[in-house]
C-alpha positions in Angstrom: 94.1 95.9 112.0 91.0 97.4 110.3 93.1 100.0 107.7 94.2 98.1 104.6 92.3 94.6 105.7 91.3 93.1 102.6 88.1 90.9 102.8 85.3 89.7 100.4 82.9 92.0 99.6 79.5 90.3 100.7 75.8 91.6 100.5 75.1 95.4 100.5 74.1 98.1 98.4 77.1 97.8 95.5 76.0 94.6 93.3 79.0 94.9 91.2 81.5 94.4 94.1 79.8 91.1 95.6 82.3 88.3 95.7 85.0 90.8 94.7 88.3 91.8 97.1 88.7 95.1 98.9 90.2 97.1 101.2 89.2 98.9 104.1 90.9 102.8 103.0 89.1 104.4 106.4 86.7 104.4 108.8 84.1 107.0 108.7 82.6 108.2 112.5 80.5 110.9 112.7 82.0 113.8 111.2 85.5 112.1 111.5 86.9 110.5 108.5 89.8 108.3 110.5 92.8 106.6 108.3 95.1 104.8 111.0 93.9 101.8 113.3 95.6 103.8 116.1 92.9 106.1 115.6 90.3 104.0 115.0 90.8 101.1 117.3 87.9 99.0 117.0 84.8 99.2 114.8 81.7 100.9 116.8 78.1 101.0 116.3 77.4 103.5 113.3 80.8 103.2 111.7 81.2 103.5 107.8 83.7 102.3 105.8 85.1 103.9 102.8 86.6 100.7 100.7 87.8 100.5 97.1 88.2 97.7 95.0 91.2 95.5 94.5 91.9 95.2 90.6 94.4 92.6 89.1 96.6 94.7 86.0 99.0 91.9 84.4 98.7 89.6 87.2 99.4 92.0 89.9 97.4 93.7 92.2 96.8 97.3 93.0 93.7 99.1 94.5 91.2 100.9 92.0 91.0 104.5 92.0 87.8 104.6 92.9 86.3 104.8 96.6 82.6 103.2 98.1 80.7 103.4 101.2 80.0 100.3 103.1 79.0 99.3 106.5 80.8 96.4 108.3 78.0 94.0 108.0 79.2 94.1 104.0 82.0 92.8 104.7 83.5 88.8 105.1 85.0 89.3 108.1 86.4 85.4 108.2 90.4 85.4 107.2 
């Protein structure tokens, strides 16, 4: 599963998301923007992922309006 996988957000280009939660909304290839694993099957050299933040809101969790580009090697990829 690579849609909606939550992992840490590591070392890349958005400084305010390191160490934070997020989830993987799609898989950018070439000019495809894919949103289901069948689709996407596994990651391939030169994928982006579009990911957006996961917020806690009176101890529960949702997913923040708001979208970023990263590329897998942003990611924790550890469970």
């Amino acid at each position: 599963m690579i849609i909606q996988k939550r992992l840490l957000y590591g070392k890349g280009w958005h400084l305010s998301l390191e160490g934070y939660r997020v989830e993987i909304v799609a898989v950018h290839r070439g000019e495809e923007i894919l949103k289901d694993d069948a689709t996407v099957g596994e990651l391939q050299d030169g994928d982006w992922l579009e990911i957006t933040p996961v917020v806690k809101d009176d101890g529960k969790e949702r997913l923040s309006f708001v979208t970023y580009d990263a590329l897998p090697s942003h990611l924790s990829w550890q469970d």
